[in-house]
py3Dmol code that shows the C-alpha trace and the ligand (Angstrom):
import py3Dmol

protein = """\
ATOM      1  CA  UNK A   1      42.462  16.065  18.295  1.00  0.00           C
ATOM      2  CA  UNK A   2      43.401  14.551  14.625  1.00  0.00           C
ATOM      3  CA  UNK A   3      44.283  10.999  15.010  1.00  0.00           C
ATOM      4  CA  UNK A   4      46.724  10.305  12.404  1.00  0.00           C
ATOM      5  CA  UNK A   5      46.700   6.534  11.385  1.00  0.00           C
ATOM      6  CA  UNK A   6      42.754   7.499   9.797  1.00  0.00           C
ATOM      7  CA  UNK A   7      42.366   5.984   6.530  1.00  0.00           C
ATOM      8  CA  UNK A   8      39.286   6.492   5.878  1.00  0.00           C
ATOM      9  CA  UNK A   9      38.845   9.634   4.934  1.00  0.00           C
ATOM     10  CA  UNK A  10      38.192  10.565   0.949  1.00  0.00           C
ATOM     11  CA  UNK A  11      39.076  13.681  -0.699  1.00  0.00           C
ATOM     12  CA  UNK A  12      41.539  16.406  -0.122  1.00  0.00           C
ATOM     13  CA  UNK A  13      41.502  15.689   3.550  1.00  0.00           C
ATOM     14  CA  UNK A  14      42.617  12.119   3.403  1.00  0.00           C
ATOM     15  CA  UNK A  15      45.595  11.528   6.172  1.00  0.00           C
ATOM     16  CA  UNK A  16      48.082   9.146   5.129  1.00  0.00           C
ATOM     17  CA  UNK A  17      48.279   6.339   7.328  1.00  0.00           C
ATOM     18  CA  UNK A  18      50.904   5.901  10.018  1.00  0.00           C
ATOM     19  CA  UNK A  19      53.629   3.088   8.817  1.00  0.00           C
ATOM     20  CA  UNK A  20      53.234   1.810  12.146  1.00  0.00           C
ATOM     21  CA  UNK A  21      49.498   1.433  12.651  1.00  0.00           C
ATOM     22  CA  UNK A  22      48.357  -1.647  10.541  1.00  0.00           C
ATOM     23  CA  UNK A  23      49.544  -4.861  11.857  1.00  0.00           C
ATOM     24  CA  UNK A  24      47.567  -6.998   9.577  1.00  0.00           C
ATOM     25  CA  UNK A  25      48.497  -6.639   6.072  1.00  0.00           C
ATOM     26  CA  UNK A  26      44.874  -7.963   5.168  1.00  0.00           C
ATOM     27  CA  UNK A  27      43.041  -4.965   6.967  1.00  0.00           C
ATOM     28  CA  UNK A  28      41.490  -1.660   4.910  1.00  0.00           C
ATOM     29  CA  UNK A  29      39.817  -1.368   2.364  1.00  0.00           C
ATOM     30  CA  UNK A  30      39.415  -3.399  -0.791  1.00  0.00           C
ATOM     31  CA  UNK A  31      39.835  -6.754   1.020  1.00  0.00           C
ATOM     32  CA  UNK A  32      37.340  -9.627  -0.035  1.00  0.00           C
ATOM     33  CA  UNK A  33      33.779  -9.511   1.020  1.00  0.00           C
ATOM     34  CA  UNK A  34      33.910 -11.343   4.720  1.00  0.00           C
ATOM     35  CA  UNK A  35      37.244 -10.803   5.305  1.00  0.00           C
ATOM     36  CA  UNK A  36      37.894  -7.088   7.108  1.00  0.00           C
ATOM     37  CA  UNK A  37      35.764  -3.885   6.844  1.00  0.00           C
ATOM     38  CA  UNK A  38      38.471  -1.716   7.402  1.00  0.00           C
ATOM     39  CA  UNK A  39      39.727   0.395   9.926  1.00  0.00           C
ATOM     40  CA  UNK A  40      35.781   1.790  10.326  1.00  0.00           C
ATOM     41  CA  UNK A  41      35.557  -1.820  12.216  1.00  0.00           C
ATOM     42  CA  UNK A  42      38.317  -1.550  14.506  1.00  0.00           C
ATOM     43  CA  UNK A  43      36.389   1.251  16.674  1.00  0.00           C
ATOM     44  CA  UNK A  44      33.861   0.334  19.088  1.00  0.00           C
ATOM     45  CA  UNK A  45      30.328   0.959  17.635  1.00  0.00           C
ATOM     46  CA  UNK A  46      29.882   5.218  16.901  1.00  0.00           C
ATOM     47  CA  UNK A  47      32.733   6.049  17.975  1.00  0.00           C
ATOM     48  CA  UNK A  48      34.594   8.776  15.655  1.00  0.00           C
ATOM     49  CA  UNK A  49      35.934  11.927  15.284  1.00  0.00           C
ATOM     50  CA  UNK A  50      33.467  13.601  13.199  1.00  0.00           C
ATOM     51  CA  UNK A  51      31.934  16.593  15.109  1.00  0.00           C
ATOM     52  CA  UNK A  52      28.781  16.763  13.180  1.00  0.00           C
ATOM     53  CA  UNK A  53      25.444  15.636  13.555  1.00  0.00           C
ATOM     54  CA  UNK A  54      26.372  12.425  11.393  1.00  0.00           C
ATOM     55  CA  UNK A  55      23.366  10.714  13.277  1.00  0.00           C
ATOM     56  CA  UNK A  56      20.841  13.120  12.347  1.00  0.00           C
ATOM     57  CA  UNK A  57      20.008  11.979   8.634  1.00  0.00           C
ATOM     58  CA  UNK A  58      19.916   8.488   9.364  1.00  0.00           C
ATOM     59  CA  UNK A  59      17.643   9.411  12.262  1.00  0.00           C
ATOM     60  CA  UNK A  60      15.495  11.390   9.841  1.00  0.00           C
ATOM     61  CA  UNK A  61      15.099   8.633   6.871  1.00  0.00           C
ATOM     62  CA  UNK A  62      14.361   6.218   9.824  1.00  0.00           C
ATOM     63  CA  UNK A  63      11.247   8.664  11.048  1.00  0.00           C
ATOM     64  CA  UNK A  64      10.264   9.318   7.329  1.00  0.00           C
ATOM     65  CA  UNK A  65      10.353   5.941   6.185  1.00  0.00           C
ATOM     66  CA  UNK A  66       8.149   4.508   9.030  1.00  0.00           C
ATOM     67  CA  UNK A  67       5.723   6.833   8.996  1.00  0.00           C
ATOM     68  CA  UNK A  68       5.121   6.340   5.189  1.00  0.00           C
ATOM     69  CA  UNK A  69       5.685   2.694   5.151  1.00  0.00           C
ATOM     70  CA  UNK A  70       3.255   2.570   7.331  1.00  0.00           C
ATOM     71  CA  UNK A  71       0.790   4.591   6.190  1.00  0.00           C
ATOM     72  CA  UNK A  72       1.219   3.072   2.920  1.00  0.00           C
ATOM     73  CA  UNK A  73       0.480  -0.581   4.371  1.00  0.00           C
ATOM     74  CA  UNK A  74      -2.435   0.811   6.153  1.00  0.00           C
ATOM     75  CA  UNK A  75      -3.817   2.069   3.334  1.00  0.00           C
ATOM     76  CA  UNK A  76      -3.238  -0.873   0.963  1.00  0.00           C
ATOM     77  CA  UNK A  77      -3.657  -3.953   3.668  1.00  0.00           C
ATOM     78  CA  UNK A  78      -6.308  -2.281   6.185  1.00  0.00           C
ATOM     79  CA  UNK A  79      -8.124  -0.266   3.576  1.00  0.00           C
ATOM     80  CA  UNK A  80      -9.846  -1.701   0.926  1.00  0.00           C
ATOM     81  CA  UNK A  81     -13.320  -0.195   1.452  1.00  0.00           C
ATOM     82  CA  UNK A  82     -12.284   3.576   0.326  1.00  0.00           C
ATOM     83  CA  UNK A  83      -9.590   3.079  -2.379  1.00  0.00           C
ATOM     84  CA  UNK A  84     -11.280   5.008  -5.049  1.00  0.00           C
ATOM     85  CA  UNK A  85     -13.760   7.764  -5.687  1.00  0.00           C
ATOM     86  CA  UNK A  86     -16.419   8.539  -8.199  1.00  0.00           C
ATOM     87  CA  UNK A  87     -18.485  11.775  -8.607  1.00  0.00           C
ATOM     88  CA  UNK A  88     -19.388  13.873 -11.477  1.00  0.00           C
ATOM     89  CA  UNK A  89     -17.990  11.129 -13.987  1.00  0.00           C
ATOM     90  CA  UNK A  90     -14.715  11.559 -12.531  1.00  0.00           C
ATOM     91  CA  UNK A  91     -12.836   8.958 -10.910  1.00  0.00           C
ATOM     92  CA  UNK A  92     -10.318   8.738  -8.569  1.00  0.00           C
ATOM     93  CA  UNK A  93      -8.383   5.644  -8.128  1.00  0.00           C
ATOM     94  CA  UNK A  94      -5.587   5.410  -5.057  1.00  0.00           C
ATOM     95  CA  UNK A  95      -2.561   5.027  -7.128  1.00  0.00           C
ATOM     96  CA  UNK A  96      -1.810   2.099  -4.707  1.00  0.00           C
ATOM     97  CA  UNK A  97      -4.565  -0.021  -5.905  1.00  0.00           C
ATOM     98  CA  UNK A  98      -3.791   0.602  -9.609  1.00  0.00           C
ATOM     99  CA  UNK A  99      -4.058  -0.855 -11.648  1.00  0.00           C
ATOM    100  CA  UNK A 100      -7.372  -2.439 -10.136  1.00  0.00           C
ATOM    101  CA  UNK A 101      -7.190  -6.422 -10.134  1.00  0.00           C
ATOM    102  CA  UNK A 102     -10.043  -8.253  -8.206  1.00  0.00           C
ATOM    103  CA  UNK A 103     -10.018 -11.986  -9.826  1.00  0.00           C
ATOM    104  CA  UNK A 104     -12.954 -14.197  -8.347  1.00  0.00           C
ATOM    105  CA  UNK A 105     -10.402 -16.593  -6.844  1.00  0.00           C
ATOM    106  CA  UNK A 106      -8.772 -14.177  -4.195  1.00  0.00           C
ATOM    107  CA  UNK A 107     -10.325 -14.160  -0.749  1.00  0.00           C
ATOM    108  CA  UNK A 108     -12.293 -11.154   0.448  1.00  0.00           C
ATOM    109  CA  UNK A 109      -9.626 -10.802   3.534  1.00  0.00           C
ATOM    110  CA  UNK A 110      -6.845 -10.050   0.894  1.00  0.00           C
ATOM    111  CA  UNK A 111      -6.418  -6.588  -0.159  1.00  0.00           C
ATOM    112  CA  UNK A 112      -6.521  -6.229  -4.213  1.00  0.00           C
ATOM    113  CA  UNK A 113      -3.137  -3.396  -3.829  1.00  0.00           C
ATOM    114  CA  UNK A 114      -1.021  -6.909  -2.142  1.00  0.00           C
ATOM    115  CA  UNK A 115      -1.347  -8.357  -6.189  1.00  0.00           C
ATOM    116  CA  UNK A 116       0.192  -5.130  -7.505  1.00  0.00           C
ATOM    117  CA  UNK A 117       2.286  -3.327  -5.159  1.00  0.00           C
ATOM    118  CA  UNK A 118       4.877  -6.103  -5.076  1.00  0.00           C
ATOM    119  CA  UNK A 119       6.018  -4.328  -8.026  1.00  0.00           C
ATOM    120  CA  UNK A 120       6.134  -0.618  -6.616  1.00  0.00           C
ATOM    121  CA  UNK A 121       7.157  -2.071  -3.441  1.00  0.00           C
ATOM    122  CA  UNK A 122      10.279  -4.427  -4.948  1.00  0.00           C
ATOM    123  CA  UNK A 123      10.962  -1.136  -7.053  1.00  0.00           C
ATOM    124  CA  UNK A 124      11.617   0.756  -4.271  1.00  0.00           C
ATOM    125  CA  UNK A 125      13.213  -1.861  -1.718  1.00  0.00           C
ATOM    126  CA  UNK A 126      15.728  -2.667  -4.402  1.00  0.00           C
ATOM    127  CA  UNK A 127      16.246   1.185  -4.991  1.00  0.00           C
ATOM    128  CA  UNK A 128      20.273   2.094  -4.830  1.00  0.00           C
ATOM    129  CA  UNK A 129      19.236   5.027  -2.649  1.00  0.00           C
ATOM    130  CA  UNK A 130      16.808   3.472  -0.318  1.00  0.00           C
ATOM    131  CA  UNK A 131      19.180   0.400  -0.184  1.00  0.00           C
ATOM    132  CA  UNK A 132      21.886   2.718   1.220  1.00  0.00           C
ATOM    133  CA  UNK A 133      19.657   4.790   3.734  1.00  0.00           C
ATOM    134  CA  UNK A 134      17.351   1.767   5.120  1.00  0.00           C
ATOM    135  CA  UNK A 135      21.267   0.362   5.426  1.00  0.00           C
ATOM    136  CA  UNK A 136      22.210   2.994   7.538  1.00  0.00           C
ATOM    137  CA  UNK A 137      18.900   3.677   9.111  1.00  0.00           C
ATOM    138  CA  UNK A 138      17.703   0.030  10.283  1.00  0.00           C
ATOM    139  CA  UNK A 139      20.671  -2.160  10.443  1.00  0.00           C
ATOM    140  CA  UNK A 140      23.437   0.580  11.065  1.00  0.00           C
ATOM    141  CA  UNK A 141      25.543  -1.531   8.462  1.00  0.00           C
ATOM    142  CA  UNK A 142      27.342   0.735   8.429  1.00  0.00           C
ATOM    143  CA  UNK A 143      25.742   3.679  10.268  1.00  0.00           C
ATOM    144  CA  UNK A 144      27.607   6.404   8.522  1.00  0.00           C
ATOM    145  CA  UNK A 145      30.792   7.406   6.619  1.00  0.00           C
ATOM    146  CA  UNK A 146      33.860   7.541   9.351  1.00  0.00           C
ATOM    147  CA  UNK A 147      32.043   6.473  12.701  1.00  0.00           C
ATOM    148  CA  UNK A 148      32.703   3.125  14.075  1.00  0.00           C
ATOM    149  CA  UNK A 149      30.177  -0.009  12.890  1.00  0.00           C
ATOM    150  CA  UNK A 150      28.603  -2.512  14.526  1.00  0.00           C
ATOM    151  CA  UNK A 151      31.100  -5.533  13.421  1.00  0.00           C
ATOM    152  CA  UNK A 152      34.365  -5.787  12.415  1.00  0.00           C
ATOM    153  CA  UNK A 153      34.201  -9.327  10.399  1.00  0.00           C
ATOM    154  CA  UNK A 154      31.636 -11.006   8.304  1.00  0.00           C
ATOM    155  CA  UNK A 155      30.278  -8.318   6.891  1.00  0.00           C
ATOM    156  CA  UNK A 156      29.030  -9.800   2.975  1.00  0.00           C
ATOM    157  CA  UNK A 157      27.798  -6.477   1.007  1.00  0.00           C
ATOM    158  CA  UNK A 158      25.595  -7.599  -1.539  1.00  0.00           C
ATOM    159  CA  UNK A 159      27.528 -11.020  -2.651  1.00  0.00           C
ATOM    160  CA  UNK A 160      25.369 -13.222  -0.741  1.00  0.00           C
ATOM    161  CA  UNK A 161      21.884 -14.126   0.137  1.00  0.00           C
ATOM    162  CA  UNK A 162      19.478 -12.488   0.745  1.00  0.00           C
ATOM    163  CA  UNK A 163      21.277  -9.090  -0.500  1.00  0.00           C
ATOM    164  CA  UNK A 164      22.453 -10.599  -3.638  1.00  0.00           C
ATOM    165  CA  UNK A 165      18.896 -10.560  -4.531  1.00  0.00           C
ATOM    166  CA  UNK A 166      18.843  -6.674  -4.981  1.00  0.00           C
ATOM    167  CA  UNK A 167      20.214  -7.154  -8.139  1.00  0.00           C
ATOM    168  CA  UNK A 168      16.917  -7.816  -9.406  1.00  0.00           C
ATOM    169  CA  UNK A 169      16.471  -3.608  -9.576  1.00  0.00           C
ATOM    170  CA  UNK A 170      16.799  -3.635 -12.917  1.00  0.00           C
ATOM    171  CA  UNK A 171      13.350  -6.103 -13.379  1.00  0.00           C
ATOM    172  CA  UNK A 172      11.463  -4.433 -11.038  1.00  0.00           C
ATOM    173  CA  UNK A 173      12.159  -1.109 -13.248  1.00  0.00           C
ATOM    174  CA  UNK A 174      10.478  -2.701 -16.317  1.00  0.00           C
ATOM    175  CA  UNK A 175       7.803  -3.530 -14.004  1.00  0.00           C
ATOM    176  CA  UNK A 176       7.556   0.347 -12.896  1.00  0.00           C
ATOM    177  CA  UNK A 177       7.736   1.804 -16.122  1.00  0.00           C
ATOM    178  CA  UNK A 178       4.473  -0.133 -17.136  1.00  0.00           C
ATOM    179  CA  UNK A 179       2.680   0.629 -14.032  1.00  0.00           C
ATOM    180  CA  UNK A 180       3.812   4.657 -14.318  1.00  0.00           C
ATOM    181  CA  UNK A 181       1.656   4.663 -17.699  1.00  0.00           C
ATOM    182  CA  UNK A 182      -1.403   3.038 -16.127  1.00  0.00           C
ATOM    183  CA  UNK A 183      -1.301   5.847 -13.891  1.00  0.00           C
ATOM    184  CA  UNK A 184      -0.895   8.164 -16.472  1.00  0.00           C
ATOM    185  CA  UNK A 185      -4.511   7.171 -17.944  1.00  0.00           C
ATOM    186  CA  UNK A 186      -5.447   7.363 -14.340  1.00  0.00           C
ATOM    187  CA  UNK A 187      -5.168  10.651 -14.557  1.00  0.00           C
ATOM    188  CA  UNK A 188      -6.627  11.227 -17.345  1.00  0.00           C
ATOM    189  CA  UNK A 189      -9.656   9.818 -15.804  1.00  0.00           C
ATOM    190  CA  UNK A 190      -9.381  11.682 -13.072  1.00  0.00           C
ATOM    191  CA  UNK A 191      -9.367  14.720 -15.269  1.00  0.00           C
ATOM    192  CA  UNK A 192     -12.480  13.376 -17.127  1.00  0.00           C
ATOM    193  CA  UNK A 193     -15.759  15.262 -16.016  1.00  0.00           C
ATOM    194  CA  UNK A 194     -19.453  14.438 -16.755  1.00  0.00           C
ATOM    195  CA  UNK A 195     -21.913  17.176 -17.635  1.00  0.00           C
ATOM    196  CA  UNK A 196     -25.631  17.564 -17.308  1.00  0.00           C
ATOM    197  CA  UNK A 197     -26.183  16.648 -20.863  1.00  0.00           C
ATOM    198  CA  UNK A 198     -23.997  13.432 -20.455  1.00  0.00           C
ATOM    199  CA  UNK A 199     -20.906  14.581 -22.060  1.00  0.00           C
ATOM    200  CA  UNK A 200     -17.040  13.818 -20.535  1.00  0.00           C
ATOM    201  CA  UNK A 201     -15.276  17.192 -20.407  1.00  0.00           C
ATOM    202  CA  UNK A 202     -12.428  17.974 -19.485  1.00  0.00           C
ATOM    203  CA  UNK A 203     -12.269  19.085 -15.525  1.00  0.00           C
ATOM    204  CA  UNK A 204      -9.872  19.806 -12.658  1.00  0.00           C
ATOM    205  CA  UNK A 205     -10.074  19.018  -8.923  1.00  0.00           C
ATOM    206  CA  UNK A 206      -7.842  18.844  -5.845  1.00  0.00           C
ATOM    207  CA  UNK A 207      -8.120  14.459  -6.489  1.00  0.00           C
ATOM    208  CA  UNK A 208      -7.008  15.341 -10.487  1.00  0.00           C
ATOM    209  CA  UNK A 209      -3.791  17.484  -8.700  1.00  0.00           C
ATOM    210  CA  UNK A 210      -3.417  14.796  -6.133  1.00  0.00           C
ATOM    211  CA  UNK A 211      -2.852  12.479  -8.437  1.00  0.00           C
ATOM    212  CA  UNK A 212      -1.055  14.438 -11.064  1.00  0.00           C
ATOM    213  CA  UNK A 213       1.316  15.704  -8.307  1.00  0.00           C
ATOM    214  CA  UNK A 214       1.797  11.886  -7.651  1.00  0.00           C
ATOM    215  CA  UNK A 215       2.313  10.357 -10.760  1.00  0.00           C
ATOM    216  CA  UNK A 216       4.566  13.765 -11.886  1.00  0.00           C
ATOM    217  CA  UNK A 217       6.945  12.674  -9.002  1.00  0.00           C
ATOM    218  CA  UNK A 218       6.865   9.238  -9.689  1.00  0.00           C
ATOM    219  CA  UNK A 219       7.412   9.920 -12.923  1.00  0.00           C
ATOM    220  CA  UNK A 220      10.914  12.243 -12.065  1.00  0.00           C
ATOM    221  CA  UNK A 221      11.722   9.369  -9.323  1.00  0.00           C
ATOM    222  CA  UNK A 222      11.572   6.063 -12.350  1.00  0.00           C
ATOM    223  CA  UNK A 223      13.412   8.585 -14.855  1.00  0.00           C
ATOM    224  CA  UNK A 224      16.215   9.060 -12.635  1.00  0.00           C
ATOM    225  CA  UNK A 225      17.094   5.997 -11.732  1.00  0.00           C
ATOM    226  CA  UNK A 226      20.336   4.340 -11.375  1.00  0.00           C
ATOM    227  CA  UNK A 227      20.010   1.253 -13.827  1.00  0.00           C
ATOM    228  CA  UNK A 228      17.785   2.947 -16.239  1.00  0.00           C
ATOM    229  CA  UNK A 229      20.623   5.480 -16.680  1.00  0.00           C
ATOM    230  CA  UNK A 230      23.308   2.342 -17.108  1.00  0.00           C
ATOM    231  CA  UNK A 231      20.620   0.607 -19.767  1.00  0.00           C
ATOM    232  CA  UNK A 232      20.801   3.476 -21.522  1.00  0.00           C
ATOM    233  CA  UNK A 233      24.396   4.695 -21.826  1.00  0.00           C
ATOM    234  CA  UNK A 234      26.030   3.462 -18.768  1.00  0.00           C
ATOM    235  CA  UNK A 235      27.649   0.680 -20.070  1.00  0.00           C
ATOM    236  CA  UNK A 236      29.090   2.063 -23.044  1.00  0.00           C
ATOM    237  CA  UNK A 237      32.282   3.978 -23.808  1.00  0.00           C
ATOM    238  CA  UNK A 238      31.780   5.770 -26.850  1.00  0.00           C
ATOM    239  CA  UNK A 239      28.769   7.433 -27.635  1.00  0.00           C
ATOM    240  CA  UNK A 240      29.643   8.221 -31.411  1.00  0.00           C
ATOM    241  CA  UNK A 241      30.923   4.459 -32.141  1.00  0.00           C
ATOM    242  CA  UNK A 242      27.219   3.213 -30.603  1.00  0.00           C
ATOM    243  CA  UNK A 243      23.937   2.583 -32.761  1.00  0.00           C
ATOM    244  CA  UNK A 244      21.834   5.472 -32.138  1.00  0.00           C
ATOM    245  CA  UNK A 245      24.759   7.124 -30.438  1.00  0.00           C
ATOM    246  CA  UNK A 246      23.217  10.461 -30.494  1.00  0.00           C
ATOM    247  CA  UNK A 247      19.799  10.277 -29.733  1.00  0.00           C
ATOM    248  CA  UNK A 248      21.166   7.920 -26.407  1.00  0.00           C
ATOM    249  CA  UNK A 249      23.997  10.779 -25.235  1.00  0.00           C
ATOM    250  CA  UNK A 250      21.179  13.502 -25.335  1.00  0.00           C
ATOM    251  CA  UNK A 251      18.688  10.790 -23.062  1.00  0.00           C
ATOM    252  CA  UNK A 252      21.216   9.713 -21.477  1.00  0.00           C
ATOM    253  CA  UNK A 253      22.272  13.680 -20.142  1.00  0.00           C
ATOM    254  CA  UNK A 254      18.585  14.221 -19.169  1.00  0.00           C
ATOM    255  CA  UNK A 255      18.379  11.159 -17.064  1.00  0.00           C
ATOM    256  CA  UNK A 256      22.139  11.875 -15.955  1.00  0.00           C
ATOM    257  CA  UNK A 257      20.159  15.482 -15.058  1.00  0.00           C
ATOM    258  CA  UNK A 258      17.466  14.108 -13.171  1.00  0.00           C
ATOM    259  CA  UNK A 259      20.014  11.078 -11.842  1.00  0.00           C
ATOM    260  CA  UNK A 260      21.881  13.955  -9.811  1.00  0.00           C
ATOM    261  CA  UNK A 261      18.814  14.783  -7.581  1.00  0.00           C
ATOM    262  CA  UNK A 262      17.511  10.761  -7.396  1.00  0.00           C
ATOM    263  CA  UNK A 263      17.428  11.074  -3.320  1.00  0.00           C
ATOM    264  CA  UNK A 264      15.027  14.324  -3.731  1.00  0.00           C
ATOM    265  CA  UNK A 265      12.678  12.246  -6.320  1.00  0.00           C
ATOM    266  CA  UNK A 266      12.641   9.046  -4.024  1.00  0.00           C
ATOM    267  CA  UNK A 267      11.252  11.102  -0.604  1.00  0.00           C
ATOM    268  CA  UNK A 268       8.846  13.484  -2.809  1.00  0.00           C
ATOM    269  CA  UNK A 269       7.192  10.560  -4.900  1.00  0.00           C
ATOM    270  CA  UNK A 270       6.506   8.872  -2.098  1.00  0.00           C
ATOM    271  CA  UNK A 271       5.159  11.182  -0.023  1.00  0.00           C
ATOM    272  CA  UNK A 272       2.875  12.302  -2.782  1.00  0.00           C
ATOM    273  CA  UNK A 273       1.726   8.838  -3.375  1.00  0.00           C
ATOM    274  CA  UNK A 274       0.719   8.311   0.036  1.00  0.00           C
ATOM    275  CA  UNK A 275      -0.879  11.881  -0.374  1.00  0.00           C
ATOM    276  CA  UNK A 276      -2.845  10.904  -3.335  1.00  0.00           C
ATOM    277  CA  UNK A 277      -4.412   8.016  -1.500  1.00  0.00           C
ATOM    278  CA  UNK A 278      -4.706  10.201   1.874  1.00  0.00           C
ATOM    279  CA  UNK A 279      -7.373  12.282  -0.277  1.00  0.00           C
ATOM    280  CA  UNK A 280      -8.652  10.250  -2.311  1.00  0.00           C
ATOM    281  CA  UNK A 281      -9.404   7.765   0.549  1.00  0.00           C
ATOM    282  CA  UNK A 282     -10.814  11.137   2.753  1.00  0.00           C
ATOM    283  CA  UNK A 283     -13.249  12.157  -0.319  1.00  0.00           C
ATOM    284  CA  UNK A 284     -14.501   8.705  -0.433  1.00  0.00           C
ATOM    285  CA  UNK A 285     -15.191   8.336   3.456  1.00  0.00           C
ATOM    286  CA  UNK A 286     -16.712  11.685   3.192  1.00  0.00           C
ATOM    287  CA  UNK A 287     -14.604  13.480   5.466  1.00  0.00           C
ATOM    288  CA  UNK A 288     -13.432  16.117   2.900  1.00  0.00           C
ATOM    289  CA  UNK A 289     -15.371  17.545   0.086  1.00  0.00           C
ATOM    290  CA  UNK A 290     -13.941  17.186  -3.402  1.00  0.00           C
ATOM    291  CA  UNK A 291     -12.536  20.718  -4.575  1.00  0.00           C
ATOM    292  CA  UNK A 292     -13.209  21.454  -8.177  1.00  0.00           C
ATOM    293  CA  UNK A 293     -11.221  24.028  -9.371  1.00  0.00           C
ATOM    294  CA  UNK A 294     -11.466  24.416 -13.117  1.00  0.00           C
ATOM    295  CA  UNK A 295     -15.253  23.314 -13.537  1.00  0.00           C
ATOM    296  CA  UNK A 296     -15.817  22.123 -17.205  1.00  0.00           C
ATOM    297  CA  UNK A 297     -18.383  24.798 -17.513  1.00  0.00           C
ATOM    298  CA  UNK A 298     -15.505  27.458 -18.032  1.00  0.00           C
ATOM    299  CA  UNK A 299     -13.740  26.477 -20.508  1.00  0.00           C
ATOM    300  CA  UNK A 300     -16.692  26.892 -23.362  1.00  0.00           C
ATOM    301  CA  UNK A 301     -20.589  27.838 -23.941  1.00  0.00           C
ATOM    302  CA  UNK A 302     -20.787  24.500 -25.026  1.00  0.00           C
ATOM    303  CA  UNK A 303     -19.571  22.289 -21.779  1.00  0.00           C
ATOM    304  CA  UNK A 304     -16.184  22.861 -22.262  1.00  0.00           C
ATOM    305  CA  UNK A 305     -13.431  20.828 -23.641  1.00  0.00           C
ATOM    306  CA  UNK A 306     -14.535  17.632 -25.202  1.00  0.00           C
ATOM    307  CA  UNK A 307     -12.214  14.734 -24.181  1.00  0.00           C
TER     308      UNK A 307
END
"""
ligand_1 = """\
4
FES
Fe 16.466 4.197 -7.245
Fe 16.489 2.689 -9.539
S 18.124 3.331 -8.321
S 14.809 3.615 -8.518
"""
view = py3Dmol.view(width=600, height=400)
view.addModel(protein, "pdb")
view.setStyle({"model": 0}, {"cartoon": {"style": "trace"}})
view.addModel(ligand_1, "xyz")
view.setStyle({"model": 1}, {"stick": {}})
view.zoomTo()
view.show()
């Protein structure tokens, strides 16, 4: 059965609301932060009309994101011993100890990934799209478009502490974009084989695609991000009027491109990271053998190709 004083529905379905059913002028939507979230708040926690498994993708994100999360802190709190791997003159370094910082003053019980993955971490905590499903997945705040939340008043968005401070996104992007190219020579190393005679050549094995499957994603994931799209043309009208105004529309339509699918980029980048680490951190306890694929030996009579 329809109930016809909804509101809350968007789009071409939206059902006018009953002149009869809002007895508070202050209540909907748009009110100030605090004040009233709308009629979503007047139902008793997950109640609703929708018919659809609306609790199945915040169930799914919740799954996902502990099991990575907590791989990930595993592998860069509890595992420090097997963060890297070396054979053949290539190296393999977790991408969640890169880059590698061990000063003399930090204690031996503190993992060297805690004095860089602040960055990756605050990158992704601050993330518009992880923002909205850890909303939805941890706190139920709200739970999920149309089905009844967990409080009707009080409810602050992103106006006051500590929420307010996801507005530091935008740092934590600079932050990213350095890090991605340190793990772009990364991989480079990783690519970078030794022969007999002593020479690096150029090489490829599963720990080279491990890594270049991780940094790729991560990579697609940084590129499509929300505030890197508004630095670069978001927050201007007029393309043509703007310096560089051409050059900025064409990057801006390729991040706009890769902007569309930012949800797809977030889950694959990090499960790839935490893949990259996964066999990097297997090859170095010795529990799998490093596959070389492309030995340097094929590419030329002489070693192959010099690097
Ligand atoms: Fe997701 Fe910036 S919005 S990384």
């Amino acid at each position: 059965m329809i109930r016809r004083d909804r509101t809350w529905s968007s789009g071409a379905g939206t059902v006018p609301a009953s002149p009869a059913a809002p007895s508070n002028p202050a209540r909907g939507t748009g009110v100030p932060a605090g004040v009233h979230r709308g009629r979503g708040g007047e139902e008793k926690f997950g109640e609703t009309d929708r018919s659809d498994a609306w609790w199945l993708k915040p169930l799914l994100q919740a799954l996902g994101l502990l099991v990575l999360i907590g791989y990930a802190n595993y592998a860069a709190i509890l595992g420090p011993a097997h963060y890297q791997y070396v054979e053949g003159g290539r190296h393999y370094l977790s991408p969640f100890y890169s880059p590698y910082l061990k000063p003399a003053w930090l204690p031996t019980w503190i993992s060297p990934a805690l004095l860089i993955l602040i960055f990756p971490l605050g990158f992704r905590t601050t993330c518009y799209y992880y923002r909205k499903a850890y909303y939805r997945s941890f706190f139920a705040d709200p739970i999920a478009c149309a089905v009844g939340e967990p409080r009707a008043t009080g409810y602050r968005g992103e106006t006051k502490f500590p929420f307010i401070l996801q507005n530091v996104h935008r740092y934590f992007l600079y932050a990213a974009i350095v890090i991605l190219m340190i793990l772009w020579y990364d991989v480079f190393l990783a690519a970078r084989f030794l022969t007999p005679e002593g020479h690096h050549r150029f090489g490829i094995g599963g720990g080279t695609l491990a890594l270049l499957a991780s940094t790729t994603f991560l990579t697609l994931y940084t590129l499509s991000c929300h505030s890197l799209r508004h630095l670069i043309g978001g927050q201007i009208d007029c393309f043509s009027c703007a310096v560089a105004g051409g050059p900025r529309h064409k990057t801006w339509s390729v991040v706009s491109l890769l902007n569309q699918h930012h949800m797809g980029w977030a889950w694959w980048s990090l499960f790839a990271v935490c893949f990259a680490d996964f066999y990097v951190r297997m090859c170095s306890m010795g529990f799998i053998h490093d596959l070389v694929f492309f030995p340097f030996s094929l590419f030329n009579n002489a070693g192959g190709i010099g690097l």
